[in-house]
C-alpha positions as semicolon CSV with decimal commas, in nm:
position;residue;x (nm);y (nm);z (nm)
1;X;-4,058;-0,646;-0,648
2;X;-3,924;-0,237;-0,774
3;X;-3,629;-0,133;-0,778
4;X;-3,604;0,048;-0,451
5;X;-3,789;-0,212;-0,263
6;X;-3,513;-0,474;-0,384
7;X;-3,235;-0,225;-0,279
8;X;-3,446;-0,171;0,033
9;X;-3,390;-0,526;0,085
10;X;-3,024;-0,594;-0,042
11;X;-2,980;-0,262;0,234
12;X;-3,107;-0,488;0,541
13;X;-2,897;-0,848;0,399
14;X;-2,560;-0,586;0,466
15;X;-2,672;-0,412;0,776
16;X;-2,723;-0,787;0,906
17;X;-2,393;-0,889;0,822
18;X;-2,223;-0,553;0,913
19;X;-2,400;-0,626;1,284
20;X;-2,261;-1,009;1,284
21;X;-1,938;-0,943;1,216
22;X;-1,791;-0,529;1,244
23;X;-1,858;-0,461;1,629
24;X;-1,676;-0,127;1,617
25;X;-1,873;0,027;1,288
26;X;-2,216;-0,043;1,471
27;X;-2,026;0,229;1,705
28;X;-1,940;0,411;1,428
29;X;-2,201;0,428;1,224
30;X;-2,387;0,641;1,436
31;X;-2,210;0,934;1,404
32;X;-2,189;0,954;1,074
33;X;-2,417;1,076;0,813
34;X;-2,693;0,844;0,717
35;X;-2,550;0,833;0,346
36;X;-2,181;0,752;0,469
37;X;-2,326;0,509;0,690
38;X;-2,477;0,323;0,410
39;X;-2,237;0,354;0,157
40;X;-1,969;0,202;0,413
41;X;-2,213;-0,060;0,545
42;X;-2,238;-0,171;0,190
43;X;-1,858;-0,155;0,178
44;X;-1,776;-0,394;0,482
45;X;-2,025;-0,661;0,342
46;X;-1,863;-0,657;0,048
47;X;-1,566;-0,753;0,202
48;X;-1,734;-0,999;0,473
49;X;-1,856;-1,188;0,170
50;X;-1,545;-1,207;-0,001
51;X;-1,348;-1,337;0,267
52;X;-1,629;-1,558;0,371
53;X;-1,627;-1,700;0,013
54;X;-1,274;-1,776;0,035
55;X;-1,235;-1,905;0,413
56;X;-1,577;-2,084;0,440
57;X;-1,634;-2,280;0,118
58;X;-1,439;-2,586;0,186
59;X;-1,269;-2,739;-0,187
60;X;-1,528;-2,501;-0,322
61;X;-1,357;-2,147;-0,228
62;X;-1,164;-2,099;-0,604
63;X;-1,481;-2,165;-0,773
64;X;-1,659;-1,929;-0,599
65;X;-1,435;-1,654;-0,557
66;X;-1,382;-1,680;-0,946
67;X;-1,802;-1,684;-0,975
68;X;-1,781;-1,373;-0,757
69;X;-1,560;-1,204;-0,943
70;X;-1,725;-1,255;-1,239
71;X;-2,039;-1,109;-1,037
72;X;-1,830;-0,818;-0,984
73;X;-1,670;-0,739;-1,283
74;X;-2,036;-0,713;-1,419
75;X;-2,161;-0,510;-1,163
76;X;-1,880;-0,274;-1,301
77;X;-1,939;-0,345;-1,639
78;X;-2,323;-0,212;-1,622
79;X;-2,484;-0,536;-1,544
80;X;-2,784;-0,547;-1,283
81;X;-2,611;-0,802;-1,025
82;X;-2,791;-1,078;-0,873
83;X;-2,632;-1,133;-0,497
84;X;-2,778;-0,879;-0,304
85;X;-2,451;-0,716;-0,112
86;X;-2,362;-0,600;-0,509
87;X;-2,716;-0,515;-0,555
88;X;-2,647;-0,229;-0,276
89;X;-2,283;-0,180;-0,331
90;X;-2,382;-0,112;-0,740
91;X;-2,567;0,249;-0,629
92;X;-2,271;0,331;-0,410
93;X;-2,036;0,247;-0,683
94;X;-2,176;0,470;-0,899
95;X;-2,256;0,765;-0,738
96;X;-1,943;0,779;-0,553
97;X;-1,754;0,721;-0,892
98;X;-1,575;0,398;-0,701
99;X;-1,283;0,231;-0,901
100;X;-1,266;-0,134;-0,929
101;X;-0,934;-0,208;-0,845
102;X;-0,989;-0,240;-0,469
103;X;-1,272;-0,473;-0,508
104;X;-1,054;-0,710;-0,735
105;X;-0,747;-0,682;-0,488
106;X;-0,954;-0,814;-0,241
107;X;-1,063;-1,098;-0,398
108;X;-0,708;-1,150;-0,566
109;X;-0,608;-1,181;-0,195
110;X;-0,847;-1,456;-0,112
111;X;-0,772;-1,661;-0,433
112;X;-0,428;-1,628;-0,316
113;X;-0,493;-1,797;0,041
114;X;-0,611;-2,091;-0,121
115;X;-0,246;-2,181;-0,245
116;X;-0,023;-2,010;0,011
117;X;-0,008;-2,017;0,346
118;X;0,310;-1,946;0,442
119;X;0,555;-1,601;0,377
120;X;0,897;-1,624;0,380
121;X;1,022;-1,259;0,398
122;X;0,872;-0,919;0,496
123;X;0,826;-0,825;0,065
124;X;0,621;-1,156;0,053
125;X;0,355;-1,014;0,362
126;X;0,368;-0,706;0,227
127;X;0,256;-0,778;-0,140
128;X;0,026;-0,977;-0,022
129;X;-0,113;-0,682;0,240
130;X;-0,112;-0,443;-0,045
131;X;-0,418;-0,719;-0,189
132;X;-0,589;-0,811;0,127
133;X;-0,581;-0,496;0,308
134;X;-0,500;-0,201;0,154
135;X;-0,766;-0,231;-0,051
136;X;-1,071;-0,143;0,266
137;X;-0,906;0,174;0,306
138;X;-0,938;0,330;-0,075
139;X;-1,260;0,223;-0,110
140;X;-1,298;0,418;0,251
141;X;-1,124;0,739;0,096
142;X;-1,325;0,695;-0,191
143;X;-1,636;0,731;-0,035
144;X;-1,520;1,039;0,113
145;X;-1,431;1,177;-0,214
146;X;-0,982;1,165;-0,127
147;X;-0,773;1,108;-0,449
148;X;-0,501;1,237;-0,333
149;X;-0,212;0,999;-0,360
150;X;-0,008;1,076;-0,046
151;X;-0,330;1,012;0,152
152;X;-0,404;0,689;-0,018
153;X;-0,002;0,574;0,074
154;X;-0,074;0,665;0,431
155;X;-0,409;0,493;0,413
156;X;-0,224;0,154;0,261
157;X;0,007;0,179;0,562
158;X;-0,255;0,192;0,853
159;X;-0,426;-0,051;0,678
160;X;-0,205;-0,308;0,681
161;X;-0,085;-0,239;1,012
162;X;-0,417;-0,307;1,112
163;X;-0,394;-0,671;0,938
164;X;-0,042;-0,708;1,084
165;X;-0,196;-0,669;1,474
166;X;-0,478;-0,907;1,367
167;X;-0,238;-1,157;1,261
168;X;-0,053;-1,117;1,524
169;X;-0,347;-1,132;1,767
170;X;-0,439;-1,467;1,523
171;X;-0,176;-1,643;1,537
172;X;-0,297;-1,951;1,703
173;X;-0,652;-1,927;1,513
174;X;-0,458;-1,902;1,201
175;X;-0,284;-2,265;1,287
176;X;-0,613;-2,387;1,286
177;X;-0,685;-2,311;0,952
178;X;-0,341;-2,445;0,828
179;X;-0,195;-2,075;0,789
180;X;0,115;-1,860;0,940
181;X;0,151;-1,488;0,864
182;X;0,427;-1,496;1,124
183;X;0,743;-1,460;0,879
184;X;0,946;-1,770;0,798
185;X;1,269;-1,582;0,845
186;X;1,190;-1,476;1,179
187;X;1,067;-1,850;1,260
188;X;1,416;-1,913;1,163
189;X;1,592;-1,745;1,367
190;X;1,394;-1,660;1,690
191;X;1,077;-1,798;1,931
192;X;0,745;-1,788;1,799
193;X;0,677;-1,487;2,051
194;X;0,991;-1,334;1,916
195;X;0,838;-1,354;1,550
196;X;0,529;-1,212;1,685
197;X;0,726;-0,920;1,834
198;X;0,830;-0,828;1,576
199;X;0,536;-0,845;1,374
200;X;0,366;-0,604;1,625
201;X;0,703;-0,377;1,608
202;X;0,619;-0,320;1,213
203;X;0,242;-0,293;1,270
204;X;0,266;0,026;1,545
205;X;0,566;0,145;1,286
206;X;0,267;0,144;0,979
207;X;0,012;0,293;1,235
208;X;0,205;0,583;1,298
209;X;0,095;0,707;0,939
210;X;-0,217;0,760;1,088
211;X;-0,161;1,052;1,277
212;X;-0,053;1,258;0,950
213;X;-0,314;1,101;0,693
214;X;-0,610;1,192;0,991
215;X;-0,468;1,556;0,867
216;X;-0,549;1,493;0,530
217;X;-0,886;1,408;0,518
218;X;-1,240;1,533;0,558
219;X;-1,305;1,672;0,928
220;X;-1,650;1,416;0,951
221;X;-1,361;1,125;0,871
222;X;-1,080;1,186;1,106
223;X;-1,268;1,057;1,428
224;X;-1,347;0,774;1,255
225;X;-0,939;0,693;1,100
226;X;-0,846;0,765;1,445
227;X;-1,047;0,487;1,584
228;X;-0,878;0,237;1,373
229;X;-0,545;0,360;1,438
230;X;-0,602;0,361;1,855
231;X;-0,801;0,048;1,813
232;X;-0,513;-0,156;1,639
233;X;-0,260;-0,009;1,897
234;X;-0,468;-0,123;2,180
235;X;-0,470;-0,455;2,038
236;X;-0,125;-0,433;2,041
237;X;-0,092;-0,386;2,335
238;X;-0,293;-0,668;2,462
239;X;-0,047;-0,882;2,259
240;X;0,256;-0,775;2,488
241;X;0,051;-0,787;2,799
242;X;0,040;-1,125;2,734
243;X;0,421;-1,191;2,624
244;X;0,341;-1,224;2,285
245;X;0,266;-1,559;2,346
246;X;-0,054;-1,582;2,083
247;X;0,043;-1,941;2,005
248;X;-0,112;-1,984;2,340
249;X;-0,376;-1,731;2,403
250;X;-0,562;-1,492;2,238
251;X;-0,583;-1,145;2,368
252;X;-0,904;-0,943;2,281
253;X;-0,960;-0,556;2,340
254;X;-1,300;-0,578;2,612
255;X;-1,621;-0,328;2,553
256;X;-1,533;-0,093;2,781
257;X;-1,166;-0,038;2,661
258;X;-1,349;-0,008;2,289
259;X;-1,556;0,253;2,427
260;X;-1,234;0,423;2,629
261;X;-1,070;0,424;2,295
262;X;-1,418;0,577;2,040
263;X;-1,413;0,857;2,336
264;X;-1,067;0,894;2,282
265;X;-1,073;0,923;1,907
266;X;-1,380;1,158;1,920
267;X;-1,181;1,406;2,150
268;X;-0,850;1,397;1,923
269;X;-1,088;1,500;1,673
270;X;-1,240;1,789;1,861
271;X;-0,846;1,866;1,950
272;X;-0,754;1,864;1,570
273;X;-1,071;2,061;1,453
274;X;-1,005;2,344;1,705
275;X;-0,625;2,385;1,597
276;X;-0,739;2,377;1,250
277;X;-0,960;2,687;1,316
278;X;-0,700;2,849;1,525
279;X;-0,483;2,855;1,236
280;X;-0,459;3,173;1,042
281;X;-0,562;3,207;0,718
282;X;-0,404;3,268;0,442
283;X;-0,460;3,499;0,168
């Protein structure tokens, strides 16, 4: 087998788990050039395999997230990789000029959920957010070619507001698995629906970023940012529709209010590209 017809083949292994797992990107994806589509497809396996390694292998998730991250560290290093979602992700890495931090952080984070399940204070979550999360939306910005710092601070935020709502939409899957990102000290002192309150109240607080960092960015990207943003405020909302009780019952955001919401980013997009050209220019 050549070279291209392998990565022709590592291509199809993401796009099938992309499909399995990332409802809203097959959405997505088709609005977006094919080369950003790729290069993000490639992304999001990444991470689907990384978590998978660490939430699916049983007694056997340290040894392979440390085998992975060996995998990954030569991927980085120069070394032709052998699993085929860093057999894709290599090209993208390269051409895009992708640091490795993000892709460490994220497996960090998973090595990290096999000894602690439980956060006592909102530093704790955080710290670990800044592993688990923050690290989807740099390697996002860095496919779209945005260093800038400010942008990357308002990308960490929405980021892990995102995780926040999905914890806080998880809460009762999360039991299951022997885990609570509900904090301890709100445990402590209030309901389980009042600790998921005010997990939700942070999470729309770190969404708000949104609005300024889909100012920052690449017109072709903003549509996309604001999908995520609406997307995790919509789950929010589901939350308090049903009394934050997620202990009890999970809420989940239906097809048509995902498509309400991708219509909904794509105007605000149209809005902010028309007030950006109404906008004198400067000399």
């Amino acid at each position: 087998m050549n070279e291209l017809t392998e990565l022709a083949s590592a291509d199809a292994y993401c796009r099938h788990l992309v499909r399995r797992h990332y409802e809203n990107f097959s959405v997505i994806s088709r609005f977006l050039p094919a080369d950003v589509a790729r290069d993000l497809t490639r992304i999001y396996a990444y991470c689907r395999c990384t978590d998978d390694f660490g939430d699916e292998s049983g007694d056997r998730a340290l040894e392979r997230l440390r085998s992975w991250r060996a995998g990954v560290d030569a991927m980085f290093a120069g070394y032709a990789p052998i699993h085929p979602v860093l057999l894709a992700l290599r090209e993208t890495v390269e051409r895009r000029r992708l640091a490795p931090q993000p892709f460490v952080d994220l497996i960090a984070a998973n090595i990290q959920d096999q000894t602690v399940n439980r956060y006592a204070s909102w530093d704790e979550l955080h710290a670990y957010c800044m592993l688990s999360a923050a690290p989807v939306g740099r390697m996002v910005l860095g496919v779209y070619g945005v260093s800038d710092r400010h942008a990357a601070s308002l990308s960490d935020d929405v980021c892990i507001g995102l995780q926040l709502a999905n914890h806080a939409q998880d809460v009762r899957r999360d039991a299951a698995r022997s885990r609570c990102y509900l904090l301890q000290s709100d445990l402590q002192t209030g309901s389980v629906a009042d600790a998921v309150r005010a997990l939700c109240l942070r999470a729309r607080e770190l969404l708000r970023s949104g609005v300024e960092l889909e100012t920052l960015v690449p017109r072709r990207l903003r549509a996309q940012l604001a999908l995520y943003r609406l997307g995790g405020n919509a789950i929010l909302d589901r939350i308090s529709a049903v009394g934050y009780q997620t202990d009890r019952v999970r809420p989940v955001v239906t097809p048509a209010m995902k498509l309400m919401l991708l219509t909904r980013a794509w105007v605000e997009g149209l809005r902010e590209q028309r007030r950006t050209q109404a906008r004198p220019q400067t000399v």
